[in-house]
TINU-154870 format. One line per 2 residues: number of its first residue (from 1); for each residue x, y, z of C-alpha. Coordinates in steps of 0.2 Angstrom, whole numbers. Layout:
# residues N
NUM) X/Y/Z; ...
# end
This chain:
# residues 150
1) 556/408/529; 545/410/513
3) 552/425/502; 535/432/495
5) 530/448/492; 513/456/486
7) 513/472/480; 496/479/483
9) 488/498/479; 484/507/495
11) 466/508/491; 465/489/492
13) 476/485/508; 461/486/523
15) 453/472/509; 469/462/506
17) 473/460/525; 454/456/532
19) 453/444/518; 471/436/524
21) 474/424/538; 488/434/546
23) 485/437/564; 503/447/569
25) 508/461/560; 529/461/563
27) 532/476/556; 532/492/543
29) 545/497/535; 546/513/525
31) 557/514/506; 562/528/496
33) 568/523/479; 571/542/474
35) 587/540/462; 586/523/460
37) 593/515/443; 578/506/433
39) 565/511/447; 548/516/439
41) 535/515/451; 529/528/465
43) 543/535/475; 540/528/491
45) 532/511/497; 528/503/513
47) 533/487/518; 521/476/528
49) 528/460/537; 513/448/544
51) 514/432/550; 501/417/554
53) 505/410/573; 498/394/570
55) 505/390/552; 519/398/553
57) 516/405/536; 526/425/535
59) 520/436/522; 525/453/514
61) 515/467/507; 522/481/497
63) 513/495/495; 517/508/484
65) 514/527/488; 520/544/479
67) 521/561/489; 503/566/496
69) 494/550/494; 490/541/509
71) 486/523/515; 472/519/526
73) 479/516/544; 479/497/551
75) 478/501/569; 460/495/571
77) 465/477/564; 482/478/574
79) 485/490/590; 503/490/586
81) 502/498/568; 499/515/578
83) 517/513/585; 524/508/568
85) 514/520/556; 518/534/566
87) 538/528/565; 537/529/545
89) 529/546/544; 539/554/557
91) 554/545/545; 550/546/528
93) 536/554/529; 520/544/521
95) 506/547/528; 491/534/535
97) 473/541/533; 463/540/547
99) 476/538/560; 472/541/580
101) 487/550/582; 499/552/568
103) 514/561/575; 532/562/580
105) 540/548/588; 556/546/583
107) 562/564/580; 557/579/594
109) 539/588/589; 549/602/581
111) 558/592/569; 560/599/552
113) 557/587/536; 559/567/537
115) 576/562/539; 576/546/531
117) 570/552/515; 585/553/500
119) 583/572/497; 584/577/517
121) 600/587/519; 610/579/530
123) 621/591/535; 604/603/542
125) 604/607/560; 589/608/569
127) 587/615/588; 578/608/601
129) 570/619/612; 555/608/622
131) 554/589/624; 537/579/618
133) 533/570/636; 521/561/625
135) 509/563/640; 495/561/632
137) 499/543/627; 504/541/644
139) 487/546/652; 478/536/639
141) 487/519/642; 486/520/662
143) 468/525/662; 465/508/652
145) 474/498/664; 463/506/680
147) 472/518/685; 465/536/691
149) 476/552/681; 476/564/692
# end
C-alpha cells in the first residue's frame, strides 16, 4: 500500500477529487491536533482515504480546517460521504457545507459538544431523554427501493 498524503485547502478539494481518478471513497477521518508539540497548522483536519478499483492505486487527502470553517460536502460524488461526514461533525465537530443532512449519528440528538475533540470534558454527563429513530432516513431509503411509506 502506497504511503502518500496530499494536504489540500478545503476550497480546493471538490477540484482535486473530480480532477483524480479515484472512484471509492474508504473513509473520513477526523484529527484534532490541539496541544500537539510542533503542530502549527489549523487545529483540525480531515483525512480522506480513496482508492482506484482498477489500479489499485490508494490515496490520502488531508485537509486542514480550524474552528468555523467548513469543507464543501462530497456526498454528490460519493453517496457514502453523507454517512461519513455526518460521523466526524457529530465527533469532532467540523462541519461540511452544503450537506443534505448534517446531523447526529453517533451520539443521541441531544448530545452536548463533540466528544472526540481534546478539550471535551470527559467526565460531563449528559442525559438522554428521547432516542433519534432516524426515521426520516428510513422513509427516504425504502421509498427509493419502491416501497410505499405509509
Amino acid at each position: 500500500m502506497e504511503n502518500n498524503c496530499k494536504i489540500i485547502p478545503a476550497e480546493k478539494l471538490l477540484e482535486t477529487i473530480r480532477s483524480m481518478n479515484f472512484d471509492v471513497l474508504i473513509d473520513i477521518v477526523g484529527v484534532d491536533y490541539l496541544g500537539m508539540e510542533n503542530h502549527k497548522d489549523k487545529r483540525f483536519a480531515a483525512i480522506y482515504c480513496l482508492k482506484n478499483m482498477k489500479t489499485m492505486e490508494r490515496q490520502r487527502l488531508k485537509v486542514p480546517v480550524d474552528e468555523g470553517e467548513k469543507i464543501p460536502t462530497l456526498s454528490k460524488i460519493y453517496p457514502i460521504a453523507d454517512w461519513l461526514e455526518r460521523e466526524v461533525w457529530d465527533q469532532f465537530g467540523i462541519v461540511f457545507e452544503d450537506h443534505p443532512n448534517l446531523k447526529r449519528l453517533l451520539n443521541h440528538a441531544e448530545f452536548e459538544g463533540h466528544p472526540l475533540r481534546k478539550d471535551y470534558p470527559v467526565q460531563k454527563r449528559q442525559e438522554l431523554s428521547e432516542n433519534d429513530k432516524m426515521q426520516d432516513q428510513l422513509e427516504k431509503r425504502l421509498e427509493t427501493l419502491g416501497y410505499k411509506v405509509i
